[in-house]
DSSP file (Angstrom, degrees, kcal/mol; ACC not computed):
  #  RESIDUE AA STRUCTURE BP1 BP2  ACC     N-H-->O    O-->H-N    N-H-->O    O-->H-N    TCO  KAPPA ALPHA  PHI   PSI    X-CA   Y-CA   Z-CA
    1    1 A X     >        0   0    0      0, 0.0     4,-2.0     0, 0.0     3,-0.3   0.000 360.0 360.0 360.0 -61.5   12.6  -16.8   37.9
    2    2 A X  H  >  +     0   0    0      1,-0.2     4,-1.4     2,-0.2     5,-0.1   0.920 360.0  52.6 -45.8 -42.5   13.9  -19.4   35.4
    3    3 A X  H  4 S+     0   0    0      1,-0.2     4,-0.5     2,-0.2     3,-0.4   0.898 110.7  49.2 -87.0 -55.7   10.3  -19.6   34.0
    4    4 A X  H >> S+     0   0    0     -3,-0.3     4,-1.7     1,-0.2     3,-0.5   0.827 107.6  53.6 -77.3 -48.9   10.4  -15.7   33.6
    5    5 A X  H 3< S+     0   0    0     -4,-2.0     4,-0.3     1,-0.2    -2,-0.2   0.561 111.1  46.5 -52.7 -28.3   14.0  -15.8   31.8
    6    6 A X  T 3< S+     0   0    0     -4,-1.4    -2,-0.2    -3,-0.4    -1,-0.2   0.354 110.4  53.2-100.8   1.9   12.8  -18.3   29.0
    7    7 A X  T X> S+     0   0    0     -3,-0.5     3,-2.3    -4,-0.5     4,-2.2   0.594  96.6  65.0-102.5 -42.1    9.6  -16.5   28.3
    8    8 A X  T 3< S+     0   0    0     -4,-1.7    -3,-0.1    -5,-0.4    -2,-0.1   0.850 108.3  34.7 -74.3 -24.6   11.1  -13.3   27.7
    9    9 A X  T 34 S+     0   0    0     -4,-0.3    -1,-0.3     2,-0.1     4,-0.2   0.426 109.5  64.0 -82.5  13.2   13.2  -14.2   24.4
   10   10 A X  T X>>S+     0   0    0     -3,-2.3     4,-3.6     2,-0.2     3,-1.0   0.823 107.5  45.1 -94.2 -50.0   10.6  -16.5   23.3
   11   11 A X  T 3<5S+     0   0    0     -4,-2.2    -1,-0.2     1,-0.3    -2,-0.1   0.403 113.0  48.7 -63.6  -1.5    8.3  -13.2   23.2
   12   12 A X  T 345S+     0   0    0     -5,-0.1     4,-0.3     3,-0.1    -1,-0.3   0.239 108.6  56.5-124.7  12.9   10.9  -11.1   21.5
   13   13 A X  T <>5S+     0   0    0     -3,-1.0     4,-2.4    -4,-0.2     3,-0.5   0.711 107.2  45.4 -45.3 -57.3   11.5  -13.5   19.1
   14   14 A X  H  X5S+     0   0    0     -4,-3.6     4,-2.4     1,-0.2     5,-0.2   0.803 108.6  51.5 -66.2 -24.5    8.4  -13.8   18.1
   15   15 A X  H  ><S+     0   0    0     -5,-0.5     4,-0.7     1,-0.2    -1,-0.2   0.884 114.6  52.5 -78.0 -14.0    7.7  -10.3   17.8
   16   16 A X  H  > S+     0   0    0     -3,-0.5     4,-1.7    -4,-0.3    -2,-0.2   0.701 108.9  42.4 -57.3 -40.7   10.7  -10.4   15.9
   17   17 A X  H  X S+     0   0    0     -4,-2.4     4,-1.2     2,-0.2    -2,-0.1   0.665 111.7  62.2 -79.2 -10.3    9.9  -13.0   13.6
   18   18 A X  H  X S+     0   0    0     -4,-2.4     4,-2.1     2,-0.2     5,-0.3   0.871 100.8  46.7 -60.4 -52.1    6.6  -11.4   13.4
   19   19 A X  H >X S+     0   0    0     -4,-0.7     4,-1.8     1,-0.2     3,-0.9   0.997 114.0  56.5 -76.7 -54.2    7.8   -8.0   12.0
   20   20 A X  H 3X S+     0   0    0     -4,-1.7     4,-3.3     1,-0.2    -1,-0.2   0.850 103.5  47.5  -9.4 -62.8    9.8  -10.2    9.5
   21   21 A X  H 3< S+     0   0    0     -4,-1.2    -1,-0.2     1,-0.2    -2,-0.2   0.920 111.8  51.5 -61.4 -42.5    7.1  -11.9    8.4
   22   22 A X  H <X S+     0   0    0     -4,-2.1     4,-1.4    -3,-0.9     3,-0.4   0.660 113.0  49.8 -52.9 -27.3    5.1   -8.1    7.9
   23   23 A X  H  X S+     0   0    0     -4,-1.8     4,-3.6    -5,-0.3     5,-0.3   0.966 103.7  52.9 -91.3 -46.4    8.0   -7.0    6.0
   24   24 A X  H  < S+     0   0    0     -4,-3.3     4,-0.3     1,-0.2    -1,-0.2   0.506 107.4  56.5 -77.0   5.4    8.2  -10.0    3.6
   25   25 A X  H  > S+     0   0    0     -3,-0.4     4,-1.4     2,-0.1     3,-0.3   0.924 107.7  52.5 -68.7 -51.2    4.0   -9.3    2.7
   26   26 A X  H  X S+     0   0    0     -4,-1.4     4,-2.1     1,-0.3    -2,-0.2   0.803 108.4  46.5 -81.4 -32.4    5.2   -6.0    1.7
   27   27 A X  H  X S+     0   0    0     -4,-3.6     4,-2.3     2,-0.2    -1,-0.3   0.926 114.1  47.5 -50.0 -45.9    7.7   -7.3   -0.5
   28   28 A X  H  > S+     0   0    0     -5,-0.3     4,-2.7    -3,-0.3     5,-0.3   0.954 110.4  49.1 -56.4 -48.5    5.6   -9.6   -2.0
   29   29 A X  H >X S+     0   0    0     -4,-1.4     4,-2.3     2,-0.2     3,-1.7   0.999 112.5  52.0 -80.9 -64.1    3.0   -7.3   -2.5
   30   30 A X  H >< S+     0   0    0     -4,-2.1     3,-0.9     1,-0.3    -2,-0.2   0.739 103.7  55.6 -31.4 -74.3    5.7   -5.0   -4.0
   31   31 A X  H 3< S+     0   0    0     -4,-2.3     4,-0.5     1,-0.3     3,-0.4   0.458 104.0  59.4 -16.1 -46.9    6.9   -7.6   -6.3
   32   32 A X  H <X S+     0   0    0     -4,-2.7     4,-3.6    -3,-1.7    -1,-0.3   0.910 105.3  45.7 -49.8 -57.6    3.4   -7.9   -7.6
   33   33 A X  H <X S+     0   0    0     -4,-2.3     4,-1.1    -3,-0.9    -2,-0.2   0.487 103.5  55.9 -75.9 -11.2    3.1   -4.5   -8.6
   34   34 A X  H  > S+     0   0    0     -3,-0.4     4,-1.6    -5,-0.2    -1,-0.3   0.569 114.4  48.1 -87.8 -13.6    6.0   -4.3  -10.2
   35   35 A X  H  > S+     0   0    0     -4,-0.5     4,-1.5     2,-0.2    -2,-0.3   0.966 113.8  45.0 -48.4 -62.1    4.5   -7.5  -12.3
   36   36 A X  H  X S+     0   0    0     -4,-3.6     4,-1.9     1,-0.2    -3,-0.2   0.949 112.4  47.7 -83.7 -27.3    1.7   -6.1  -12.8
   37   37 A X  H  X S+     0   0    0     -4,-1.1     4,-1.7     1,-0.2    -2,-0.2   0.829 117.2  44.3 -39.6 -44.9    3.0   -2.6  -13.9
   38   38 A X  H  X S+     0   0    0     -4,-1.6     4,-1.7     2,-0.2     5,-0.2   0.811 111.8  55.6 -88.8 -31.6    5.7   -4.2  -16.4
   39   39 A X  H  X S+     0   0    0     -4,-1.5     4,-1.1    -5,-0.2    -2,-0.2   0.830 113.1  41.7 -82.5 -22.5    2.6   -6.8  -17.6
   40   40 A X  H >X S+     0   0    0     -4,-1.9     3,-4.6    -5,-0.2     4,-2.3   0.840 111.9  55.8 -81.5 -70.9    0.2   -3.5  -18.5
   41   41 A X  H 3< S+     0   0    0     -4,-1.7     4,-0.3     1,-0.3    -2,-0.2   0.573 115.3  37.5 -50.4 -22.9    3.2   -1.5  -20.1
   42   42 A X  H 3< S+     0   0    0     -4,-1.7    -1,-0.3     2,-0.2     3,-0.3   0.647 107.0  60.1 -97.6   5.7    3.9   -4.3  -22.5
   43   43 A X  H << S+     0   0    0     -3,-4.6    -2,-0.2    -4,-1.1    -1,-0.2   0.681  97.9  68.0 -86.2 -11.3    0.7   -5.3  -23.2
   44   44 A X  S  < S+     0   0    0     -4,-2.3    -1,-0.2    -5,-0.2    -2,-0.2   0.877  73.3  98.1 -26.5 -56.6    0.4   -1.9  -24.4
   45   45 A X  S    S-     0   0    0     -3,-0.3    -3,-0.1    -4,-0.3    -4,-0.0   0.025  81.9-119.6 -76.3 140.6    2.5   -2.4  -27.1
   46   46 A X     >  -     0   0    0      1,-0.1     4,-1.4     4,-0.0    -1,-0.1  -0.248  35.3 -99.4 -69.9-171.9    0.5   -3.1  -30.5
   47   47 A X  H  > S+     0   0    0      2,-0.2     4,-1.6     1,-0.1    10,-0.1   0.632 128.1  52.3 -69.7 -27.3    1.2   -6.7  -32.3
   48   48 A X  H  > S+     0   0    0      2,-0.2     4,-2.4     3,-0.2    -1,-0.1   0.849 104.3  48.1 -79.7 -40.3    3.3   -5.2  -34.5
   49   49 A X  H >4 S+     0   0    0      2,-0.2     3,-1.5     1,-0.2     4,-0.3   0.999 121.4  45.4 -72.0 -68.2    5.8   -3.2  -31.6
   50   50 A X  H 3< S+     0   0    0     -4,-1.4     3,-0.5     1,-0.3     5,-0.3   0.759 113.0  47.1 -41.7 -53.6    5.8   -7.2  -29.8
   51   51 A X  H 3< S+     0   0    0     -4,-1.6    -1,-0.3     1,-0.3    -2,-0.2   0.586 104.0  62.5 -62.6 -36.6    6.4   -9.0  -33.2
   52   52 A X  S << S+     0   0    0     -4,-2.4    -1,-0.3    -3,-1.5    -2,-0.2   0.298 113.2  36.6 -85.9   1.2    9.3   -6.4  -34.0
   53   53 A X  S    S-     0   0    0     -3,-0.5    -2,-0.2    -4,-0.3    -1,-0.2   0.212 128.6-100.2-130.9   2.2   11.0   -7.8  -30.8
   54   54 A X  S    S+     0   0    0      1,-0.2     2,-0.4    -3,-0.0    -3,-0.3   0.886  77.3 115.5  86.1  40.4    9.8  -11.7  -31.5
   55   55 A X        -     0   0    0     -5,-0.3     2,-0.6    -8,-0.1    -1,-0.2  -0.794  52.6-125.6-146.5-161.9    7.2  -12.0  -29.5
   56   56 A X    >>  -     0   0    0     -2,-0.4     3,-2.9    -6,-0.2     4,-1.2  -0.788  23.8-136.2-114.8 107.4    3.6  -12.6  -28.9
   57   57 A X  T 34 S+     0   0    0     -2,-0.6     4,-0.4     1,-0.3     3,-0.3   0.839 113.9  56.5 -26.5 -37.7    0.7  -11.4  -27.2
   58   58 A X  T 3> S+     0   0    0      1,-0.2     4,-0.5     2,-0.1     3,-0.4   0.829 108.6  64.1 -61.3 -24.6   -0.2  -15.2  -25.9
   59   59 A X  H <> S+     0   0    0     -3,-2.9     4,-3.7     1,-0.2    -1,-0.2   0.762  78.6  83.7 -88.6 -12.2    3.5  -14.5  -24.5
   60   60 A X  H  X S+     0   0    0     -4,-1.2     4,-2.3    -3,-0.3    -1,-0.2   0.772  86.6  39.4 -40.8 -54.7    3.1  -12.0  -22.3
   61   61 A X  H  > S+     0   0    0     -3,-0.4     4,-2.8    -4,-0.4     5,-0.3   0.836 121.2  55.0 -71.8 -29.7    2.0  -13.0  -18.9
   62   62 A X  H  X S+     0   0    0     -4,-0.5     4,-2.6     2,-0.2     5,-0.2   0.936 110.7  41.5 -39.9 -58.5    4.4  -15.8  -19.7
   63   63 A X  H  X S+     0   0    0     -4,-3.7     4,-1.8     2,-0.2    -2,-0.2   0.963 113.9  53.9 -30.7 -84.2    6.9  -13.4  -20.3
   64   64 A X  H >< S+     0   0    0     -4,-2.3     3,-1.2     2,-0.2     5,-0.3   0.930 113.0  40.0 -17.6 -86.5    5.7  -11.2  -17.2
   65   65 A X  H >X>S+     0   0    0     -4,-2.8     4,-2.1     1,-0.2     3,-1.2   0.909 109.1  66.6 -58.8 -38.5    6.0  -14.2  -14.3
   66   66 A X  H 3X5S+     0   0    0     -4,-2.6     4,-0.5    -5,-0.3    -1,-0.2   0.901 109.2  35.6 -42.9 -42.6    9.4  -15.4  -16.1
   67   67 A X  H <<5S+     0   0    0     -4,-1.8    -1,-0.2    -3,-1.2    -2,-0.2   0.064 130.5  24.8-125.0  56.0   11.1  -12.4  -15.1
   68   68 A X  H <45S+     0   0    0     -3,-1.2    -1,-0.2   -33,-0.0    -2,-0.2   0.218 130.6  31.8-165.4  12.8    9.8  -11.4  -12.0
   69   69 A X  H  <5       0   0    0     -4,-2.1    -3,-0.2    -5,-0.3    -2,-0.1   0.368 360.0 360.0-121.6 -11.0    8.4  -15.0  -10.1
   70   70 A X     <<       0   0    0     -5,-0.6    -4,-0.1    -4,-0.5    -3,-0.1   0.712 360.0 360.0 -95.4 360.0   11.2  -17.3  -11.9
């Protein structure tokens, strides 16, 4: 009985911290893609369109991971 009463939140815990864990890939994975979406649209942008805002091609992926890893 006891045995049966301490297994059974230890097993909806985990399946809880399980679905947790599934949700926080898909964030991640989200988070990427808005990375990598925001890293194409200004590497788009000619030398001149970059320069007109101070910046650099070499800065980009810098740029990129600064405002969406930092």
């Amino acid at each position: 009985m006891t045995t049966l009463s301490l297994t059974r939140p230890v097993l909806d815990f985990g399946l809880i911290r399980m679905i947790r864990n599934i949700g926080r890939i898909f964030n991640s994975i989200a988070a990427a893609q808005r990375a990598a979406d925001d890293y194409q649209r200004i590497n788009a942008r000619t030398d001149a369109q970059l320069a007109a805002d101070g910046l650099r091609r070499a800065d980009v992926a810098r740029i990129v991971f600064e405002r969406h890893f930092d």
